[in-house]
N, C-alpha and C positions, 0 to 999 in steps of 0.2 A: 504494500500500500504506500503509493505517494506521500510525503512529510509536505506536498505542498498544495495535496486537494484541498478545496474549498468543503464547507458544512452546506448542507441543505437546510431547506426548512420544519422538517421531519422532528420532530423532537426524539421519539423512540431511535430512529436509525441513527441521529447525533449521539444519543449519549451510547448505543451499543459500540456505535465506531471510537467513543471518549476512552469510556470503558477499557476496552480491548487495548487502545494507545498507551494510557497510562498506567495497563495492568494492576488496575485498582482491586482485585481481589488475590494480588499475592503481598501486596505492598500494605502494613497495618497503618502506614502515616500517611500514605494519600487518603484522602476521605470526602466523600459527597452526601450530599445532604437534597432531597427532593422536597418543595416547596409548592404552593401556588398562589400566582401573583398575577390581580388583576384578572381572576377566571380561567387561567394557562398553565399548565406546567412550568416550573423551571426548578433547576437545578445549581447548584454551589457546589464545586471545585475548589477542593483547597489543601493545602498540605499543613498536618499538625504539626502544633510549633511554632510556628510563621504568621498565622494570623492571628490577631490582633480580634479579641471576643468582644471587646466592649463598642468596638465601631462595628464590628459585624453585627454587634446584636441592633445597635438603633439603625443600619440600613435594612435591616429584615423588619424592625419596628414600621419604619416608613415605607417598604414594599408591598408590607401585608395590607395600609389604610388604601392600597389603589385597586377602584373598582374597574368592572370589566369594559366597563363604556370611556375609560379614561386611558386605555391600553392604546400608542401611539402604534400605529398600521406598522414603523421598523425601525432596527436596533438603533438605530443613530437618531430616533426621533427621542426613542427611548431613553438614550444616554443624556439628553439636553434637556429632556424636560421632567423625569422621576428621577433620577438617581441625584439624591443632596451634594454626594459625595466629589472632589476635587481630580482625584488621578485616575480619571476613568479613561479608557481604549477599550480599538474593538477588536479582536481577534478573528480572521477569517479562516485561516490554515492551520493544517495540523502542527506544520513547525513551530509557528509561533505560537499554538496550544503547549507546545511542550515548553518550548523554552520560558514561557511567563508560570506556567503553571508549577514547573518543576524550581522555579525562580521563589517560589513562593508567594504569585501575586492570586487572591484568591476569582475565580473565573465564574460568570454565573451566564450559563443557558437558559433561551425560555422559549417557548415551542412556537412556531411562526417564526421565528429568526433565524437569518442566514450567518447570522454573526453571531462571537459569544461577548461579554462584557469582561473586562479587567479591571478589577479595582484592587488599585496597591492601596490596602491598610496592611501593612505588612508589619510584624514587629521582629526585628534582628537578633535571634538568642548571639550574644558577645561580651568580649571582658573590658573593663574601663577602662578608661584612657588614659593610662598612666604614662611616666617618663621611662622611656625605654632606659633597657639595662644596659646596652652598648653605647648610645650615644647620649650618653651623658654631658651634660655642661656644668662649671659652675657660677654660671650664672646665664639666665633667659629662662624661657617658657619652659614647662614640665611636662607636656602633653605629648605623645607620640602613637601613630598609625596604632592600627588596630587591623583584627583580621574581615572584617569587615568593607567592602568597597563603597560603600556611599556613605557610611562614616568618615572614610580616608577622604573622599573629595569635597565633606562639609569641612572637614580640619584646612582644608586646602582653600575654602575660600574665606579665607581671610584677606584674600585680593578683592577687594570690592570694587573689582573693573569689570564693566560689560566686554572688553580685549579677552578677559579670559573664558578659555572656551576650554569644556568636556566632552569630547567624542565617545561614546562608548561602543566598543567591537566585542566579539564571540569568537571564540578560540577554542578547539577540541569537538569533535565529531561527538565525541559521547559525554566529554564534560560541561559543554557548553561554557567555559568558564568566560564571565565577564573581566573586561578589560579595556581599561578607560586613558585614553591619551590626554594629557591636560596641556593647555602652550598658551601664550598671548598673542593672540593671532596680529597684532603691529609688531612685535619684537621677534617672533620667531623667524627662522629663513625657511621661507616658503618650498622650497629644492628637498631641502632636508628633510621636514616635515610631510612633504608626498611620499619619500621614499621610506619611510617612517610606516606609511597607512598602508603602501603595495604590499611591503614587507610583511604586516602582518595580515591582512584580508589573505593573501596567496599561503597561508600556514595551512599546511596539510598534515594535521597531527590528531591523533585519537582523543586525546586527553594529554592537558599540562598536570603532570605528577606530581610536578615539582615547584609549582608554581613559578614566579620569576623566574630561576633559574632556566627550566624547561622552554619559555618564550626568550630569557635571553639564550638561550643555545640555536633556537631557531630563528630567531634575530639575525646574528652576526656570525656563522660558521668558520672559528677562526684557525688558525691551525695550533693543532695539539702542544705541540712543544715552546707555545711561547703563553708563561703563566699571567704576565700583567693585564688586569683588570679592564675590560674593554668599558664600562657600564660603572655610574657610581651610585650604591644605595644608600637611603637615608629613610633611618625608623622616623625623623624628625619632620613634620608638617612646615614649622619655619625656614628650614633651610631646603626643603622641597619647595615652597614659596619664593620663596629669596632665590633659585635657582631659575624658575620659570619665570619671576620678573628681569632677569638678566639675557633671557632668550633661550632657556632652555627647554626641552619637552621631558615632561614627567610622566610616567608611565606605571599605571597602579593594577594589580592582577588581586582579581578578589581571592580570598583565603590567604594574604598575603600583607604581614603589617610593615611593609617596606616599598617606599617609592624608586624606581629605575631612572635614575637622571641622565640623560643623554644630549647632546654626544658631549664626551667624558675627555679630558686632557689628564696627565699624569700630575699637574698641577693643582687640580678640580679636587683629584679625588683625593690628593697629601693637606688640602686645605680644613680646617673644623670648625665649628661654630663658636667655641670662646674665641677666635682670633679675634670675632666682629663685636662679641658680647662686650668686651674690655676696651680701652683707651689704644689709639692707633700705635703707641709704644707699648704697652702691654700686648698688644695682638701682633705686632713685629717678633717681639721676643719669643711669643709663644711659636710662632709660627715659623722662625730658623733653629728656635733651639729643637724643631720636632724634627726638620729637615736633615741637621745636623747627627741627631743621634739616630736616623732610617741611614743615613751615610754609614757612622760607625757599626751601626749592626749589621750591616753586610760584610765591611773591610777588616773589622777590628781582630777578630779569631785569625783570619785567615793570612794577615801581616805578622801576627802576634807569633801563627806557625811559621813563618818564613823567617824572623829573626832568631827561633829556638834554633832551626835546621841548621842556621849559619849566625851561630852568635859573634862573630868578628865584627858583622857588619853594622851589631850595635854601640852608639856612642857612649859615653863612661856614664854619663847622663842617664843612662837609661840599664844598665848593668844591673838595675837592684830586680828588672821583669823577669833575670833568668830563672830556670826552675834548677832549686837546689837539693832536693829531696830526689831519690831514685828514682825513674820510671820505669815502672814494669807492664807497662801495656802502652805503646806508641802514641803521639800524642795527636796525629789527626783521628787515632780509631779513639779517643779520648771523646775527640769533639763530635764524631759521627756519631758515637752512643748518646750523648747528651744531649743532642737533636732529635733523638727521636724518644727519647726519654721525656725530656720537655712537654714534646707532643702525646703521650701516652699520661700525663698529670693534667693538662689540658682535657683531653678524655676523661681520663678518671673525675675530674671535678663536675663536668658538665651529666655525668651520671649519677654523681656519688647526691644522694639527701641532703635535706640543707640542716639535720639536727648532727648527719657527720660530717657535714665540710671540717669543723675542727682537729677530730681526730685525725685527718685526709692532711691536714696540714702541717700536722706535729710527726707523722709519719713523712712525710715529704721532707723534713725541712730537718730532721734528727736524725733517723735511719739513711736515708738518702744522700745526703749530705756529708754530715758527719763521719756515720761508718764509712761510708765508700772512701773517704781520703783516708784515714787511720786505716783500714786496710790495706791500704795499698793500689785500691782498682783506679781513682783517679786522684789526680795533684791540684794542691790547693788554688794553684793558679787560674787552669783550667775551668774549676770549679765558679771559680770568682767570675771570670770572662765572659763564662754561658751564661752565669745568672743575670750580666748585665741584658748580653743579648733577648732572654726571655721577657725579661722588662720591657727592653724596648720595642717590642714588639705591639706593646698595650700603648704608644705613645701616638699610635693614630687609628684613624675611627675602622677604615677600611679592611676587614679581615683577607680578602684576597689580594689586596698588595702587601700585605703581612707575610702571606705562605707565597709570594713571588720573590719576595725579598729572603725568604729562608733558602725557597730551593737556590738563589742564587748564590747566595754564603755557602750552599751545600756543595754545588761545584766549584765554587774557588778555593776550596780547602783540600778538596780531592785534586785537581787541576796542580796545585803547590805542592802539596804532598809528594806527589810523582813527577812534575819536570820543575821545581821551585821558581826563582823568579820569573822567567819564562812562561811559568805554568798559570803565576798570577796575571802576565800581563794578557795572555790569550783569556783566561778567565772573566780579566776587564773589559778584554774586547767585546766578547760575546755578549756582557750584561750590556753597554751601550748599543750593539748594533740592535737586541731584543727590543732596545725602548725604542730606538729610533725610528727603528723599521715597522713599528707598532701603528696602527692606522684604527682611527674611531669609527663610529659606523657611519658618518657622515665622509668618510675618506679624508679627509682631513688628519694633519701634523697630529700624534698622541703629544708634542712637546712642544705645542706652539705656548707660550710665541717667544721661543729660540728658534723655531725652525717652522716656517719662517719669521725673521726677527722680526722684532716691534719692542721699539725703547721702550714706549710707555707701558705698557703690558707688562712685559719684563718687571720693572722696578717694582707693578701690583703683584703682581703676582710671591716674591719675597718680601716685599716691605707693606704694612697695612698703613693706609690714608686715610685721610678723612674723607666721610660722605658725600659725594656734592651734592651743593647745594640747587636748587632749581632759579633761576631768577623771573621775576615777575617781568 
């Protein structure tokens, strides 16, 4: 059967064909309710949970006062002149039977009609709107996404420009899942934003599993071996705003408490939200001292091996770094264990209870620690070095420039290990060429605007400014 026949006027042959659609007798949360209004059958559509009883019961209040001489001849007379109600549509086809219905908007038949009615009273089972636990500030708003999609785009309009515009698309043969493109249509680049909408209407996918993830992979098919961040997310509703007032397009996938901000520079996505919250010297500092220590967490281990290897090459100045205690297990297979060791307490945390996060930590931080240097398995140095690295890790919002920045510390330590200086400088090449050659979805520089330059940009981009101002 077609998802795009039209309904007859047939009441009985409608709701057997509904029926049958929405497999209402294997499904215990679809549920219909048989009514008559106005002299006629009809019937309500609706799925528990979803709707909203106290509007439903006064539009069944006000259906039931309409006698049969006051029944408009069709549905669309119908819709304008008995239903009280505000978000009413009409539904002709079966697809858009399924997808409103399975949407949760409740649908009502009535016999003589070729159309069904939709009325979203809908109520959203979801959790509150707190401050999300990654992007944290300390200071500005507390509020962040939710899994929810038209929750996310009321947080979103705090733009109170008619420029802003919500496109909403359907994504997934079976999941139907909504997805809503947000931009300023004066600020956006019109080029960009078409290829934005092709992209995704032409998604040929069953269901996004994954939510974001799943449409960013279908998005941008980039290639495997390069990890840096095509895409930057923000649990954060202000700087999802603050992105799209600057001409960005945000891109929100229901089940999903994260905005997709595109298209994404390597700049965009090292940038955070205290930078702007604080004083333009305060948000300077914050924002090289981050830059500064994503540098040292890539280079710092893997220089730190290259001066063990060949300690001549170190100045007297620096004599106190050497390791003076034995080593009995090699000191990059040192640093390779405590990479993935890191990563395995990362784990463990994100599983472990939150009445043993303590315990989790006093084992971490005594056994782990402690014993493993007094044993002998690694040297305090070591020890000290990795600990900076897993810190610095937490020093910017972005978790997949986080694990691009690892694996690339992971090859330049292997890279030195085995042909030493040499090893680092091919090691460096590669992470440059990775970024350079890195391309947004927009095709455009992932490094603009060094490449290609632009003074002014440049200096915004590491120094925070003041605001400007508008003039009258």
């Amino acid at each position: 059967m077609s998802q795009r026949t039209e309904f007859s006027k047939d009441f009985s042959k409608n709701k057997q064909r509904i029926d049958e659609l929405l497999q209402i007798d294997k499904s215990f949360d679809l549920l219909y309710r048989v009514v008559i209004i106005g002299g006629k059958k009809a019937c309500f559509y609706f799925v528990d949970g979803f709707c909203k009883d106290e509007i439903m019961e006064k539009v069944l209040e006000f259906l039931y006062k309409i006698k049969p001489e006051e029944m408009p001849e069709t549905a669309h007379d119908f819709l304008n002149e008995k239903l009280p109600y505000g978000e009413i549509d009409l539904v002709r086809t079966e697809n858009d039977l399924i997808q409103r219905c399975l949407s949760g908007v409740p649908l009502l038949m009535v016999d003589g009609y070729c159309e069904l009615l939709a009325m979203d009273f809908r109520t959203y089972p979801g959790r509150s709107v707190d401050e999300p636990e990654k992007d944290k500030v300390m200071r500005g708003s507390r509020d962040g996404f939710v899994e929810t999609v038209v929750y996310n785009t009321a947080l979103v309009r705090r733009i109170r420009s008619t420029d802003l515009v919500m496109e909403m698309h359907t994504v997934g043969k079976s999941s139907r899942t909504d997805v809503v493109i947000a931009y300023m249509g004066n600020r956006v680049e019109p080029e960009m934003l078409n290829n934005i909408r092709k992209r995704i209407d032409a998604i040929e996918i069953d269901s996004l599993s994954m939510n974001q993830q799943s449409l960013a992979e279908c998005l941008y098919q980039h290639k495997w071996y390069n990890p840096f961040p095509k895409f930057k997310f923000s649990e954060r509703p202000d700087v999802t705003a603050a992105s799209i007032l600057e001409g960005s397009v945000a891109i929100l996938v229901d089940n999903s408490p994260s905005a997709m901000i595109l298209p994404t520079s390597v700049f965009d996505i090292v940038e955070d939200a205290d930078d702007y919250y604080f004083p333009p010297v305060t948000g300077t500092y914050l924002r090289l001292s981050r830059m500064v220590i994503d540098f040292l967490a890539v280079f710092m281990t893997p220089v730190f091996l290259l001066f063990i290897m060949h300690p001549e090459w170190l100045p007297e100045s620096l004599k106190f770094i050497q390791i003076n205690d034995p080593v009995n297990v090699p000191i990059f297979l040192q640093m390779l264990i405590l990479e993935f060791a890191i990563d395995g307490l990362k784990l463990a945390s994100v599983n472990t209870p939150n009445m043993l996060s303590t315990p989790l930590s006093v084992v971490a931080g005594i056994i782990l620690g402690d014993y493993t240097v007094s044993s002998g398995w690694f040297n305090a140095e070591i020890m000290l070095y990795m600990a900076f690295v897993a810190v610095a890790n937490y020093t910017q919002v972005s978790l997949e420039l986080g694990y691009a920045l690892k694996f690339m510390r992971i090859i330049l330590i292997c890279l030195t290990a085995a042909f030493g200086p040499w090893g680092l400088l091919a090691g460096t090449a590669l992470v440059v060429v990775l970024i350079v050659t890195n391309r947004t979805i927009s095709g455009k520089s992932y490094i603009y605007p060094i490449v290609p330059f632009n003074a002014k940009q440049f200096l915004r981009r590491f120094f925070r400014v003041n605001l400007p101002s508008s003039e009258k």
